[in-house]
GUKOLLUM-440358 format. One record per residue (C-alpha): residue number from 1; residue in one letter; chain; x, y, z. Coordinates in steps of 0.1 Angstrom, whole numbers, plus 5000, padded with zeros to 4 digits. Layout:
N
SITE   seq   type   mol      u      v      w
SITE   NUM      A     A      X      Y      Z
...
END
This chain:
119
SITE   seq   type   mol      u      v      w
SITE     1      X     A   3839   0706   1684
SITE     2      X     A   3808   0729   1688
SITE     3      X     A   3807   0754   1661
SITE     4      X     A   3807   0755   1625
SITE     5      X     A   3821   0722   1607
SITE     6      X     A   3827   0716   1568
SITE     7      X     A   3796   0694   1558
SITE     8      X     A   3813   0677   1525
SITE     9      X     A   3794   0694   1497
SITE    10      X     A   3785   0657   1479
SITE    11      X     A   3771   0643   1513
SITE    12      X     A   3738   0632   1524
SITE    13      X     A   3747   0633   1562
SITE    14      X     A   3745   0662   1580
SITE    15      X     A   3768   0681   1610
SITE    16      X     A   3758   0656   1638
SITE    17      X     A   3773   0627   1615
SITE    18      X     A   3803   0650   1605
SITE    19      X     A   3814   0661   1635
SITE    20      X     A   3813   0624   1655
SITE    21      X     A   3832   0614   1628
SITE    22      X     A   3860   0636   1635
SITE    23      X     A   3857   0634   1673
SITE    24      X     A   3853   0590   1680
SITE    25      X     A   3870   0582   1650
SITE    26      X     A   3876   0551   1672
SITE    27      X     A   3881   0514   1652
SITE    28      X     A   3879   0527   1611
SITE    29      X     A   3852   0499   1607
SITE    30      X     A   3819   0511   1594
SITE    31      X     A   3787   0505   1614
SITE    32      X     A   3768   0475   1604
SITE    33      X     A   3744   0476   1575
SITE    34      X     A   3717   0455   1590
SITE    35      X     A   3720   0482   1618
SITE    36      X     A   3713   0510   1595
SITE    37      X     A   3688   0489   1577
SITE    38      X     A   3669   0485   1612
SITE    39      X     A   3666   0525   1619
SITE    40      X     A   3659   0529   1585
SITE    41      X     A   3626   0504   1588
SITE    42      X     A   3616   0523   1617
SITE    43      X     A   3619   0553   1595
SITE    44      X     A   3598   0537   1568
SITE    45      X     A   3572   0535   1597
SITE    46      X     A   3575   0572   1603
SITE    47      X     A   3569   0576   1570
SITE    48      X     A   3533   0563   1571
SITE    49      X     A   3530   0596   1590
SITE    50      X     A   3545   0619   1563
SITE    51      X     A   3517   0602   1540
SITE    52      X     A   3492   0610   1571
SITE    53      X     A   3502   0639   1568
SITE    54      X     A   3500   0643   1529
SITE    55      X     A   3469   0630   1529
SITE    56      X     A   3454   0663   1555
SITE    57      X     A   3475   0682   1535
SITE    58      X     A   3501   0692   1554
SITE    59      X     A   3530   0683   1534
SITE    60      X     A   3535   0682   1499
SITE    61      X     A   3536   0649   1481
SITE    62      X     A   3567   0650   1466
SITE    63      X     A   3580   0652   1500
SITE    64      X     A   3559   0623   1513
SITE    65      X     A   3573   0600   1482
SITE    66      X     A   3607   0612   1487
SITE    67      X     A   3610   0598   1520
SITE    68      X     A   3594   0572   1519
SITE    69      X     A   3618   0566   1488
SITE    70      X     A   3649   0572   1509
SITE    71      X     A   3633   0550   1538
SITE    72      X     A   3633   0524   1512
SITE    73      X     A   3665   0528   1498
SITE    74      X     A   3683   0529   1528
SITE    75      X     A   3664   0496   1546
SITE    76      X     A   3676   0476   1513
SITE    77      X     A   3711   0488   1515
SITE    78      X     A   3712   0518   1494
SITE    79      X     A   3736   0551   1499
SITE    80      X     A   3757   0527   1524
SITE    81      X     A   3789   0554   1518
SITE    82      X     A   3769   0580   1534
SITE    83      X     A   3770   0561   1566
SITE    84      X     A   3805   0573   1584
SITE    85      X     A   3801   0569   1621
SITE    86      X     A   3819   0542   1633
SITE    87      X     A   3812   0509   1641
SITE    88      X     A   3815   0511   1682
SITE    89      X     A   3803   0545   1679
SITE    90      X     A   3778   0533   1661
SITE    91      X     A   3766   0509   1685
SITE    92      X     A   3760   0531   1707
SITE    93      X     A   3733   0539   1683
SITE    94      X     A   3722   0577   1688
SITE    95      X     A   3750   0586   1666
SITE    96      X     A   3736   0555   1635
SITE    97      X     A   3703   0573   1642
SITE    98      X     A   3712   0606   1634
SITE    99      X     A   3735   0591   1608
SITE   100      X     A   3704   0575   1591
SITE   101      X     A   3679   0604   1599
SITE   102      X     A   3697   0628   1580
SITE   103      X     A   3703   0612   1555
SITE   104      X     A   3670   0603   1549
SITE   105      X     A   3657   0636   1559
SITE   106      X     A   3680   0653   1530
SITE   107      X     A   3664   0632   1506
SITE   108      X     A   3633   0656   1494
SITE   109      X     A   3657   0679   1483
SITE   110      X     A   3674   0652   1459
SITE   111      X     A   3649   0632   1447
SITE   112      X     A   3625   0660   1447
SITE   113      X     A   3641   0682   1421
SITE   114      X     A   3649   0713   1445
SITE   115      X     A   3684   0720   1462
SITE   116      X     A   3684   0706   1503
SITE   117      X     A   3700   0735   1517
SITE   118      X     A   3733   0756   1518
SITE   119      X     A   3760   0742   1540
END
């Protein structure tokens, strides 16, 4: 399923979550939130980077605060409908991770006040 794929217009996730959705659509049970809320603490350790990073002044705050915002969100729970792999698929967890990365990563471009990108 290489290609282009329909990203849905409202959605956080990106093409990697899309398209394993449509190819190991496998149980129809959602992956675990404490799952997600584990990658998504790793991410909030990343982010101490982004605000490394801020800080030299190689990235823009409001990017910095939007992901460590989204970091946040997502460890506690937040956006859980934008997580659409499955549950074994899930498991597997490279598929969660990119499930949870890009949602976090589209995050500067909602809570920062500027479109994410054209899909």
């Amino acid at each position: 399923m290489l290609g282009q794929v329909k990203v849905p217009q409202e959605a956080y996730y990106g093409i990697h979550t899309t398209r394993v959705s449509h190819i190991f659509p496998e149980s129809g049970l959602k992956t675990n939130q404490s799952l997600i809320s584990a990658v998504a603490q790793i991410m909030q350790a990343a982010a101490a980077a982004a605000e490394a990073n801020m800080i030299a002044g190689l990235l823009e705050r409001r990017i910095d605060e939007a992901i460590v915002h989204a970091a946040d969100e997502v460890s506690s729970g937040g956006l859980s409908d934008q997580f659409i792999v499955d549950a074994f698929q899930g498991g597997a967890r490279t598929s969660t991770n990119m499930n949870v990365n890009e949602v976090i990563s589209s995050q500067p471009g909602w809570y920062g006040g500027w479109y994410r990108s054209e899909r």
